[in-house]
C-alpha positions in Angstrom: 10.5 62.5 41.1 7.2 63.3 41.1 4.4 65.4 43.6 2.0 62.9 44.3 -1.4 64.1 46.7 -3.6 60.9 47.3 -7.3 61.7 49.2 -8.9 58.9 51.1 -12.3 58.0 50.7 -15.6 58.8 52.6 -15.1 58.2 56.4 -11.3 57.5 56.0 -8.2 59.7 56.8 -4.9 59.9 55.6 -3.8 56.7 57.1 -5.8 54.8 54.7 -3.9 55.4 52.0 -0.2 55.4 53.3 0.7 51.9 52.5 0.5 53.1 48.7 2.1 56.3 49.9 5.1 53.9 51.2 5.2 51.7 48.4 5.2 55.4 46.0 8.4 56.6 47.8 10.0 54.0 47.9 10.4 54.5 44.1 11.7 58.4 44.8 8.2 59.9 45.0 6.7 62.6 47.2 3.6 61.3 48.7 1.0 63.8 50.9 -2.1 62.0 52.2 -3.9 65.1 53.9 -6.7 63.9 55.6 -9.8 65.8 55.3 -11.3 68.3 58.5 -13.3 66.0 60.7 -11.9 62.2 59.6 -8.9 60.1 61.0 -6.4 62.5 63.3 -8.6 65.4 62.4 -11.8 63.8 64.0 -12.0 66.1 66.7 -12.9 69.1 64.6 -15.8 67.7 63.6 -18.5 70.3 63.7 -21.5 71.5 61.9 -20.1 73.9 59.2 -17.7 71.4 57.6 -18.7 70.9 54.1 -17.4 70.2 50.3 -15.8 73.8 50.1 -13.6 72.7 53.5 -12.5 69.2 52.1 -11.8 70.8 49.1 -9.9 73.8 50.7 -8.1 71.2 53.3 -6.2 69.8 49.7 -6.0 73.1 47.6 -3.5 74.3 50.9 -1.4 71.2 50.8 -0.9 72.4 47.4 -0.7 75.9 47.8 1.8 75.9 51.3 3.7 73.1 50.1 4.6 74.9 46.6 3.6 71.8 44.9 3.4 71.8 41.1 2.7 69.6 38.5 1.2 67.3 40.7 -0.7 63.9 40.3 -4.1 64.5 42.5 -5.5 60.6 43.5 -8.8 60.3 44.8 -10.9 57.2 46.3 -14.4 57.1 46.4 -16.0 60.5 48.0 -12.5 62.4 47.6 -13.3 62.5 43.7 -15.7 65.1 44.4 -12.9 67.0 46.4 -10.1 66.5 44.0 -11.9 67.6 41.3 -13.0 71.0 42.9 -9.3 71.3 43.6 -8.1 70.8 40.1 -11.1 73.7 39.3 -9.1 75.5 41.4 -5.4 75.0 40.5 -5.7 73.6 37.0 -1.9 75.2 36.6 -0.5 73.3 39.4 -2.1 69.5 38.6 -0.7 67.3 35.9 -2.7 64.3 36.2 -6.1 63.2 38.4 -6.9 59.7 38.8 -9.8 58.8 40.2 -9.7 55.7 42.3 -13.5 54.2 41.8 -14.2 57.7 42.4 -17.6 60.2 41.4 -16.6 62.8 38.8 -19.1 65.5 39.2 -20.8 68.3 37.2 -20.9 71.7 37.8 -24.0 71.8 40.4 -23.7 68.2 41.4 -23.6 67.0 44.6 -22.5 63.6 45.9 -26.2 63.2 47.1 -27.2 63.8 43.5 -24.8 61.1 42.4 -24.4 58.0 44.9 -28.4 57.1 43.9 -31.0 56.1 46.2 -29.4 53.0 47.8 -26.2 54.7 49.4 -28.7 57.8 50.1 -30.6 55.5 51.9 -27.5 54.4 54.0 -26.4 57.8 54.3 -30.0 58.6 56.3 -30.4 55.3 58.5 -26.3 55.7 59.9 -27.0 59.1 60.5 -25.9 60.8 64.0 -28.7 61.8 66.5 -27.5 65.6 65.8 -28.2 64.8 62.0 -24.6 66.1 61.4 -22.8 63.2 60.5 -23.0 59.3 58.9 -21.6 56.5 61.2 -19.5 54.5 59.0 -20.6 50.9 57.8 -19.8 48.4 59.9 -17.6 46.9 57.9 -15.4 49.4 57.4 -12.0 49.8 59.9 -12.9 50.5 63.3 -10.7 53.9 62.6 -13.1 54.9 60.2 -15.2 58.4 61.6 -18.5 59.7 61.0 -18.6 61.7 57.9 -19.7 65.0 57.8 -23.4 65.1 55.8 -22.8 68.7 54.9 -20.4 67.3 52.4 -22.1 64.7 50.5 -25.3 67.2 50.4 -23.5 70.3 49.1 -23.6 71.2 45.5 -20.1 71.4 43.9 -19.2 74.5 41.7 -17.1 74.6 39.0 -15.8 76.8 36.2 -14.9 73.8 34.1 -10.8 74.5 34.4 -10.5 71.3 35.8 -10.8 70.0 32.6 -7.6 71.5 31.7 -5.6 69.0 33.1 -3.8 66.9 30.6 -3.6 63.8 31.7 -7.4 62.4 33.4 -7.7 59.0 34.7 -10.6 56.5 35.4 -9.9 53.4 37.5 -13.4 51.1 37.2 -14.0 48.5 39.9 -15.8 46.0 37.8 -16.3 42.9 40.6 -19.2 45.5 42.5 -22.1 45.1 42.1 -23.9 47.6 43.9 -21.1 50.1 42.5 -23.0 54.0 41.2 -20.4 54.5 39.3 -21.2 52.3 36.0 -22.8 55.3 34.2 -19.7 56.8 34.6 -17.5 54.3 33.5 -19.8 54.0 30.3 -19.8 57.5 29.5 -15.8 57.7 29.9 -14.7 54.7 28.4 -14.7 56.3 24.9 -13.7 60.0 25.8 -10.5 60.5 24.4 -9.5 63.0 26.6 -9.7 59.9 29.4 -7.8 56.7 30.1 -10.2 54.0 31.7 -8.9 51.1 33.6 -11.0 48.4 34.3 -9.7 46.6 38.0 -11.2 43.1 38.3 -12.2 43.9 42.2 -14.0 45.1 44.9 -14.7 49.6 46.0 -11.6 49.0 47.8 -9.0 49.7 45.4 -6.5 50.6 48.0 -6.9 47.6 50.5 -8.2 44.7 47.9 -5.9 45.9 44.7 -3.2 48.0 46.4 -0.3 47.1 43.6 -2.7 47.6 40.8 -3.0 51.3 41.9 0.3 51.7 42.5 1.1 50.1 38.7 -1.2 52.6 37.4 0.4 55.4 39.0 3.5 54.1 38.1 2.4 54.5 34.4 1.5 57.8 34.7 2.7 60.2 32.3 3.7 62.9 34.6 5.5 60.5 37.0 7.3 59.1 34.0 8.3 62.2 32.8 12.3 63.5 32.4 13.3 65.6 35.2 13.5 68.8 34.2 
C-alpha cells in the first residue's frame, strides 16, 4: 500500500481530485487530498496573509501529523509550486513527485515569474476589488474559489533537497495550446533523473484524462514497491 497526497490546482479544493483519490483506493491505497487555506471547504479563511509558504505549510502538516512516509506527492497545475516546496522541506519523507501539467520552479521563482504574460494578464483583469484574490475563469466548476494573489506572486525558496527525491515525474499535456509549460517539457524530456509522459489532452488532466493519471500512478515505482 502506498501514501499517496494529491494537491489540486489553482482555484480548486480537495474535491477536485477525489474521483482519482477513489479510483487510487480502491486498489488498497491511502489517498489525502488536503485542500489548500482559502479554496473549496476552506474558502472561508480567505484573507490577505495567505501566501505560497501557507499552501506549502497546509501539505508539509498532512505529512508531518499524519506520520506519512515514503510518500507519492501529486500536484496539478499551481500545486506544483506547493509540492515542490514541500519535498524541499521533507525530502526524507517523499518517494516520488509527479507533476500533473504542473510548474516546477527554481529557487527564487514565483508562479508570476513562470505562467508568462498571458495567464498574468488573466490573473490582473479577474482580480477581486480588494486586489487580494483572482475570480476563477468562467469555465471552470462553479465550486471553483478565488485564489489567493499572494500565492502566485510570492517567490519560492529552496535549498535544492527536493531534488533528492528518487523517483521525479513529468506528465505533459500536449493537445494545449496556450499551455506555459512547453519550456519545461523540453528541458525535462532528456534529464535522466526525470520520467516525461506526454498525455494527448487538454490542462485538465484530472477531469479530461482521469484513468491516464491514475495508470501513471499505478506505474509508479514506490507504489509498486514490496511491502516491507
Amino acid at each position: 500500500m502506498a501514501e499517496i497526497v494529491m494537491v489540486a490546482a489553482a482555484w480548486h479544493g480537495g474535491w477536485a481530485v477525489t474521483p482519482i483519490a477513489r479510483k487510487l483506493r480502491a486498489r488498497g491505497h491511502e489517498v489525502f487530498t488536503p485542500t489548500l487555506t482559502g479554496l473549496g471547504e476552506r474558502s472561508h479563511l480567505a484573507r490577505a496573509a495567505i501566501n505560497l509558504e501557507t499552501h506549502i505549510e497546509d501539505v508539509a502538516n498532512v505529512i508531518l501529523f499524519e506520520r506519512l512516509s515514503e510518500v507519492v506527492l501529486c500536484g496539478h497545475s499551481y500545486a506544483g509550486m506547493v509540492i515542490t516546496g514541500v519535498a524541499d522541506r521533507l525530502p526524507e519523507r517523499v518517494a516520488s513527485l509527479v507533476y500533473v501539467d504542473a510548474f516546477v520552479p527554481q529557487d527564487g521563482e514565483s508562479w508570476w515569474d513562470l505562467a508568462g504574460d498571458r495567464y498574468r494578464k488573466i490573473a490582473l483583469d479577474r482580480s477581486t476589488t480588494d486586489g487580494l484574490g483572482v475570480v476563477a475563469p468562467t469555465h471552470l466548476d462553479s465550486r471553483c474559489a478565488p485564489h489567493p494573489l499572494a500565492t502566485f506572486k510570492q517567490a519560492i525558496r529552496l535549498t535544492g533537497r527536493w531534488r533528492e527525491v528518487r523517483e521525479k515525474v513529468f506528465i505533459y499535456a500536449s493537445e494545449w495550446p496556450e499551455t506555459p509549460f512547453t519550456p519545461t517539457y523540453e528541458a525535462l524530456k532528456t534529464d535522466p533523473a526525470w520520467t516525461v509522459i506526454s498525455l494527448p489532452t487538454r490542462h485538465d488532466i484530472v477531469r479530461d484524462a482521469p484513468d491516464d493519471l491514475v495508470s501513471i500512478v499505478l506505474g509508479l515505482k514506490r507504489v509498486n514497491a514490496p511491502a516491507t
